[in-house]
MARBARO-891765 format. One record per residue (C-alpha): z, x, y; residue number from 1; residue in three letters. Coordinates in steps of 0.2 Angstrom, whole numbers. Layout:
// MARBARO-891765
<rec z="Z" x="X" y="Y" resi="NUM" resn="ALA"/>
...
//
This chain:
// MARBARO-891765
<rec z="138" x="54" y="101" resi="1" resn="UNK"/>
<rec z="122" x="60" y="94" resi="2" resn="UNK"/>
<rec z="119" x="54" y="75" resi="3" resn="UNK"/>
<rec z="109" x="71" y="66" resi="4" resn="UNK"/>
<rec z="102" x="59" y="52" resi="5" resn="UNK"/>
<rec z="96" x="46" y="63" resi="6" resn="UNK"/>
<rec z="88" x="57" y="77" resi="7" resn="UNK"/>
<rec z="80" x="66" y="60" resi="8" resn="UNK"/>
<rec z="74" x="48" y="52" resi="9" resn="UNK"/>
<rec z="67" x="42" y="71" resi="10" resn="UNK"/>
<rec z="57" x="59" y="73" resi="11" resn="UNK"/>
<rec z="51" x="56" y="56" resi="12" resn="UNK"/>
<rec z="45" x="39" y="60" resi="13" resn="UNK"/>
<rec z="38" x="43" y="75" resi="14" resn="UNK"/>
<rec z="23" x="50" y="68" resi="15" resn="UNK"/>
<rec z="18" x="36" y="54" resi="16" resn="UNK"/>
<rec z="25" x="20" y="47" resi="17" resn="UNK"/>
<rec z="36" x="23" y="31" resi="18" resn="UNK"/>
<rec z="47" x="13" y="19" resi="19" resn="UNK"/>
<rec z="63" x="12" y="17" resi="20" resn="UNK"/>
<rec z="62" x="23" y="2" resi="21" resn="UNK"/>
<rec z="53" x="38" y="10" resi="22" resn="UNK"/>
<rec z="65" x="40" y="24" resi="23" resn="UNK"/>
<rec z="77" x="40" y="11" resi="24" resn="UNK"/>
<rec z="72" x="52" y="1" resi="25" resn="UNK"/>
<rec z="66" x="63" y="17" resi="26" resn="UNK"/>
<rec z="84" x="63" y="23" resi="27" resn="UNK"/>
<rec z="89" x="68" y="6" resi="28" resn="UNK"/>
<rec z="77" x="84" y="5" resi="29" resn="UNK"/>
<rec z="82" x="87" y="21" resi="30" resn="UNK"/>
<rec z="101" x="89" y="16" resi="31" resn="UNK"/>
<rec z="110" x="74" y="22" resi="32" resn="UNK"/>
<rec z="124" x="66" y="13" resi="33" resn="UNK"/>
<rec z="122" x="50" y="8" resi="34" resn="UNK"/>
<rec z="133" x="41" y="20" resi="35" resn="UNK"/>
<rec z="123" x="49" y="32" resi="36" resn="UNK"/>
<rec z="107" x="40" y="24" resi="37" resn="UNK"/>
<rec z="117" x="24" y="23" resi="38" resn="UNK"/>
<rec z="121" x="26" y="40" resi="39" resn="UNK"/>
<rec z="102" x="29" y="47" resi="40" resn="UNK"/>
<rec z="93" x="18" y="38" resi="41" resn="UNK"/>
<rec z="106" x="3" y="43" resi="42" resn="UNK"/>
<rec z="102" x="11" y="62" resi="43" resn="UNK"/>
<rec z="84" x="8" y="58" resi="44" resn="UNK"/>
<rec z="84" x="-7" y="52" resi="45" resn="UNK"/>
<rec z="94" x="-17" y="64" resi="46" resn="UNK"/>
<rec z="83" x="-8" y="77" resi="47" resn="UNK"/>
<rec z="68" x="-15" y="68" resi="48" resn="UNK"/>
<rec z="61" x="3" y="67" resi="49" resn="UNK"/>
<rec z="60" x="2" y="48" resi="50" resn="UNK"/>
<rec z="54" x="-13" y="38" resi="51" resn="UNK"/>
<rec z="43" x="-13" y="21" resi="52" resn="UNK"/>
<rec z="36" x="-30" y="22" resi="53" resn="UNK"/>
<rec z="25" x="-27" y="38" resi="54" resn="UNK"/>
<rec z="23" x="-8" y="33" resi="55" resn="UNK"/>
<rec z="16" x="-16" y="15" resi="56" resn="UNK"/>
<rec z="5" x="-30" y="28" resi="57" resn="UNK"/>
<rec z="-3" x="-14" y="37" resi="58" resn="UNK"/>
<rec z="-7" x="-4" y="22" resi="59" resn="UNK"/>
<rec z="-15" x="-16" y="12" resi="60" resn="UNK"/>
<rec z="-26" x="-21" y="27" resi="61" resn="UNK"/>
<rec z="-30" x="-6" y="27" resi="62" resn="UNK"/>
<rec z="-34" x="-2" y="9" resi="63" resn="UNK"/>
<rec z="-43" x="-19" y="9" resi="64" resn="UNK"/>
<rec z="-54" x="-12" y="23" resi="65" resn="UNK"/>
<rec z="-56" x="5" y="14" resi="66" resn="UNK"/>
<rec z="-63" x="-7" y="-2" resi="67" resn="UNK"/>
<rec z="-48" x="-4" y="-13" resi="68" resn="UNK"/>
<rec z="-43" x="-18" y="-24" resi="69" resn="UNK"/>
<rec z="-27" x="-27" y="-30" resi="70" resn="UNK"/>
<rec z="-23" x="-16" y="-44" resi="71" resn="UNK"/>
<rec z="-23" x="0" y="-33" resi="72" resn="UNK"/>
<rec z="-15" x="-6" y="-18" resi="73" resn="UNK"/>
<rec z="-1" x="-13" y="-28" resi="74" resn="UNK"/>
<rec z="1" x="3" y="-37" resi="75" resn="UNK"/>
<rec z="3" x="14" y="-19" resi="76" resn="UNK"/>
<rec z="13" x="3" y="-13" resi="77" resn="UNK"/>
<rec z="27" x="5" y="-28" resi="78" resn="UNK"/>
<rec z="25" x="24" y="-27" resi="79" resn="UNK"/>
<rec z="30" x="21" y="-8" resi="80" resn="UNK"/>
<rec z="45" x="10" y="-13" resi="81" resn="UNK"/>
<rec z="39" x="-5" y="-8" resi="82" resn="UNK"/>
<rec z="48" x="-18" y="-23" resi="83" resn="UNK"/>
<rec z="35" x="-28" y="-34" resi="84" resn="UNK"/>
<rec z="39" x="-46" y="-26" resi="85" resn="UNK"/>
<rec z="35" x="-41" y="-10" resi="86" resn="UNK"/>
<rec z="20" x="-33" y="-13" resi="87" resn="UNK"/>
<rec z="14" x="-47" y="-26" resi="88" resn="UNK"/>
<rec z="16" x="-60" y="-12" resi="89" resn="UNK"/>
<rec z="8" x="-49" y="0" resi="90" resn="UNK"/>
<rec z="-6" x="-46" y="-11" resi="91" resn="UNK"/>
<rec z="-9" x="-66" y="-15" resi="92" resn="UNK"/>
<rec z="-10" x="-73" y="0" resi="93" resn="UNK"/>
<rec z="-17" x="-57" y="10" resi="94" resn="UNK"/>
<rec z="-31" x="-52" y="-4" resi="95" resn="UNK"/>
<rec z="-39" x="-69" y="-13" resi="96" resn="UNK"/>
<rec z="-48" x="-67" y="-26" resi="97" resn="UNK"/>
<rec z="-66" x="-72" y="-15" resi="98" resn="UNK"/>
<rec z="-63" x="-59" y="-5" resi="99" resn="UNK"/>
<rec z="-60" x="-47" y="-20" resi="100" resn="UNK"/>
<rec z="-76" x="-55" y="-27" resi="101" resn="UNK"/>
<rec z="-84" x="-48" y="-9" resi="102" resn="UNK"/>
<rec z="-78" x="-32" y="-7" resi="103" resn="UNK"/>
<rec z="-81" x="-29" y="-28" resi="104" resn="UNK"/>
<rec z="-101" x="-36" y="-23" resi="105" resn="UNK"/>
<rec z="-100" x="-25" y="-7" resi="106" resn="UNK"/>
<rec z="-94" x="-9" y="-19" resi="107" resn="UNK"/>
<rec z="-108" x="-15" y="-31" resi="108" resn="UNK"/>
<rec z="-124" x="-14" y="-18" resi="109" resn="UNK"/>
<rec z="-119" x="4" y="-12" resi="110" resn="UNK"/>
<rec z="-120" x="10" y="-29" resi="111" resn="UNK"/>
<rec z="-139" x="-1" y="-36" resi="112" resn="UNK"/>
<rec z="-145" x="14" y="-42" resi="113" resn="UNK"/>
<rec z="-130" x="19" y="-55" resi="114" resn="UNK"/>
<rec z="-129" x="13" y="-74" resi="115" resn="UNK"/>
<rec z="-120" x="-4" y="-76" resi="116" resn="UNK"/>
<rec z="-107" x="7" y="-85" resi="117" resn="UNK"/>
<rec z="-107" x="18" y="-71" resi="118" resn="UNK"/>
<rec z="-103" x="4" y="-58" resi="119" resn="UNK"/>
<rec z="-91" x="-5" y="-71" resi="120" resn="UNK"/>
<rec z="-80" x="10" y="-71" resi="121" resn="UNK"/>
<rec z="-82" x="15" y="-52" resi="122" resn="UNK"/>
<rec z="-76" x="-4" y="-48" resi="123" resn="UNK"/>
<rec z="-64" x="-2" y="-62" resi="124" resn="UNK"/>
<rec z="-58" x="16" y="-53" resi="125" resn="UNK"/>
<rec z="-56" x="8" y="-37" resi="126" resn="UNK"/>
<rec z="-45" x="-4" y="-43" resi="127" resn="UNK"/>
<rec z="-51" x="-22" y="-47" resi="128" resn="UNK"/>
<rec z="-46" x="-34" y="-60" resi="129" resn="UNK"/>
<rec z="-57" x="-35" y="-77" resi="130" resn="UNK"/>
<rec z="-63" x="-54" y="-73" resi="131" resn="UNK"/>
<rec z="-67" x="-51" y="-52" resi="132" resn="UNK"/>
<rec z="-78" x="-36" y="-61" resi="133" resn="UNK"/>
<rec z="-88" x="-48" y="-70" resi="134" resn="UNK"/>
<rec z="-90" x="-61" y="-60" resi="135" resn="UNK"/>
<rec z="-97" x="-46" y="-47" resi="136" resn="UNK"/>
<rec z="-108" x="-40" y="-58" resi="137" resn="UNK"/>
<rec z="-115" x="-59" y="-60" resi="138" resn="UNK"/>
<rec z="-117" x="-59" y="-43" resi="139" resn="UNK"/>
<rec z="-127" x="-46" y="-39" resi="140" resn="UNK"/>
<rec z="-140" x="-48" y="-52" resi="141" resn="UNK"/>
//
C-alpha cells in the first residue's frame, strides 16, 4: 500500500537535505492532512531519511566554509526549524571561537583597502560576534 504523503516527502528529500520542519510545511502546501504529515515524518525518521541534528552539522560546515559566522548560521538554521539547543551545541563545539577569530582575520585581509568602518560592518553583516570583531581587527593591524 502506497502512502501518497510519504512518496511526496521521499521525492522532496531526494533532491536536498531538509528539517523536519520543511517537510512539514511542504506537505502542508501540498494539501495533506495532518495525520498524513504525522504519518510521514514518523516513516522518515525511523528510516533515518530525516534527522535535523546531522542536516544542522552539514550546514554549518558549510556556512563555516562560505566565511559566515555564529550569529548568521544560528539564525538560518532557526528559520529552517532547527530548535535553538541544537544548533547552540552545534555551533560550540563545531565553530570555536579561534576559528571565528580566522575566518573574521581571513574576511579582514580580502577587504584591506575598505575603511575600518567599512570592514566593521561587512564582518558585522556577515555575522560575527562584537568581541571576535575586535580582537580581528587587533590582529590584522
Amino acid at each position: 500500500m502506497t502512502n501518497p504523503a510519504r512518496d511526496k516527502a521521499l521525492t522532496y528529500l531526494g533532491r536536498f537535505a531538509r528539517t523536519e520542519r520543511q517537510v512539514k510545511v511542504y506537505l502542508q502546501k501540498k494539501g495533506f492532512a495532518a495525520d498524513e504529515i504525522k504519518d510521514a515524518i514518523l516513516f522518515l525518521r525511523e528510516h533515518r531519511f530525516l534527522n535535523d541534528t546531522s542536516y544542522a552539522e552539514s550546514f554549518i560546515q558549510s556556512k563555516i566554509h562560505h566565511g559566515d559566522g555564529p550569529l548568521k548560521i544560528k539564525q538560518m538554521l532557526f528559520q529552517k526549524g532547527v530548535d535553538s539547543n541544537t544548533s547552540n551545541e552545534l555551533l560550540n563545539s563545531m565553530y570555536p571561537q579561534e576559528l571565528q577569530l580566522e575566518k573574521a582575520v581571513e574576511l579582514l585581509q580580502k577587504r584591506r583597502s575598505a575603511t575600518r568602518e567599512k570592514q566593521i560592518r561587512f564582518i558585522a553583516s556577515r555575522g560575527f560576534p562584537r568581541y571576535v570583531i575586535i580582537q580581528a581587527l587587533k590582529k590584522s593591524q
